[in-house]
N, C-alpha and C positions, 0 to 999 in steps of 0.2 A: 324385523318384518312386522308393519303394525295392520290388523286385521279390521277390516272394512264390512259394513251393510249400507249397499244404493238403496235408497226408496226411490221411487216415480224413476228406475233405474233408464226410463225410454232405449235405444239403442246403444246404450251405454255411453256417452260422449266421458261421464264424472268418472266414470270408472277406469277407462281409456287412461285416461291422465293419471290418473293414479297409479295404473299399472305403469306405467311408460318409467316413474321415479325408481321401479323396480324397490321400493319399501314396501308397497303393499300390497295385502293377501286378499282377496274377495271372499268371504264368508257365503254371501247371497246378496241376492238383488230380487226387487221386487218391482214391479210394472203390469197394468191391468190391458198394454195395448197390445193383442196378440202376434200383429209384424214386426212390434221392436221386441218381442221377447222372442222371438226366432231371430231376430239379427243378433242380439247380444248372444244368444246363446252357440251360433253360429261363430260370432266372434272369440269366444272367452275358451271356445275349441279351437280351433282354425290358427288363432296367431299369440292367449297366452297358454295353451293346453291342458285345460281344464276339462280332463276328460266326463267330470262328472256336470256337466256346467247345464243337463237337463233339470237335473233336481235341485242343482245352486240359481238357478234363475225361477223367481214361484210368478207364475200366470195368475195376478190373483186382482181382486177390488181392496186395497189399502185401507178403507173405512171398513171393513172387516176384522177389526183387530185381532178378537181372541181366536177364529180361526188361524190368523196370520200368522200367531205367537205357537197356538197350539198342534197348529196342522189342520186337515181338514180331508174330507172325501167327495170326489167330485160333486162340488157346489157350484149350484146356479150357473152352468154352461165352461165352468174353472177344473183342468186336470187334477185330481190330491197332488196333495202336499204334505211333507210331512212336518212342516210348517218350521218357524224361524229358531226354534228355541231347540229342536232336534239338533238342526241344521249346524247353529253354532256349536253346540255339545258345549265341553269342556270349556273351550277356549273364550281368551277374552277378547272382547268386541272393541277397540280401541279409538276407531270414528265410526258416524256414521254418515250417511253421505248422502244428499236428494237436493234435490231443486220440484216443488208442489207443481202442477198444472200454473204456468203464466197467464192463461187467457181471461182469468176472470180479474188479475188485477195491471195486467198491462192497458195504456192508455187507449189503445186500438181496438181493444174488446172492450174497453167500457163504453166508446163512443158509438160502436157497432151493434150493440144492444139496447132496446128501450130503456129496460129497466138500468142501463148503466153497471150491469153486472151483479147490481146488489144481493140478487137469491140467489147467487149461482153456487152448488153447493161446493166447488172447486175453491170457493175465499177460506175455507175450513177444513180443506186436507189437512195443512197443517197440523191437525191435530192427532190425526195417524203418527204422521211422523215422531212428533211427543212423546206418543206413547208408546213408541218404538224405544225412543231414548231412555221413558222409564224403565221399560223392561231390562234393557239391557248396561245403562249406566257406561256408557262411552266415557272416555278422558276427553272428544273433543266431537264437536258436528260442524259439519258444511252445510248450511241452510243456502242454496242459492237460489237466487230468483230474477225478476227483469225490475227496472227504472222505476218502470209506473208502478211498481209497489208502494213506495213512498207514498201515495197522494191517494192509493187505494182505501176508502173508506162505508164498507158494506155493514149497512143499517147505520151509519152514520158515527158507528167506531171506526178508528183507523187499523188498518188489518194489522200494520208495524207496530201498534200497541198491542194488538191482539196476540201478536206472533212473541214480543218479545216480555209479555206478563206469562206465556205459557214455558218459554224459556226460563223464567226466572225461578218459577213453580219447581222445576226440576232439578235447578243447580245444585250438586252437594257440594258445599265450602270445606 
């Protein structure tokens, strides 16, 4: 059984799948949009019985990191937490699993916006997630995302450079 952290966990579609291979464990999931964290939570009871799957799912802002890692008490409109590093305890974290917010680098959100998406503070999640992987030093990550990534380039770096020099940063060889 290899154990798992969703970021941007939304109504769990990543996790779904993962659970389905019956290999793996959900540690926690994190998602800042308050109806997909009632569905996942709803779900990860209901069909893979995860009785505790209130406090395995953190209602939280992802750019929050050190509360994320450390826990937290009802901040900025968010229930506590007792944040990611409780959560996993002992165990080791083996993926970790998220697909960032798509709208700031799909090709529909960039033609749908003036600015072509380039402040949108959504092209730098990404970087949550990172430092989710530093903390916890996964053996593997699912970074997933939509097409228009590729072509997406906010301030005029390419985000897929931006994504995969922050990847590199992390790798222990």
């Amino acid at each position: 059984m290899f154990n798992t952290i969703d970021l941007f966990a939304g109504c769990g579609g990543l996790t779904d799948g993962f659970k389905q291979t019956q290999f793996f464990n959900m540690l926690a999931g994190v998602e800042w949009d308050k109806n997909a964290v009632q569905t996942l939570r709803k779900r990860l009871k209901d069909k893979w019985h995860y009785q505790d799957a209130e406090e395995r799912i953190i209602h939280f802002d992802i750019q929050k990191i050190n509360e994320l890692i450390n826990g937290f008490e009802d901040l900025d409109g968010y229930t506590s937490s007792v944040g990611l590093k409780q959560l996993v305890g002992n165990a080791t974290v083996d993926v970790v699993i998220g697909g960032p917010p798509c709208q700031a680098y799909s090709v529909a959100g960039r033609i749908r916006d003036k600015n072509g998406m380039h402040d949108d503070y959504r092209n730098y999640l990404f970087e949550s997630y990172i430092n989710v992987v530093k903390t916890f030093q996964p053996k593997v990550c699912i970074f997933e995302n939509v097409q228009g990534m590729l072509s997406a380039s906010p301030g005029g770096v390419s985000i897929v450079d931006r994504v995969t020099g922050a990847f590199n940063a992390v790798v222990i060889i």
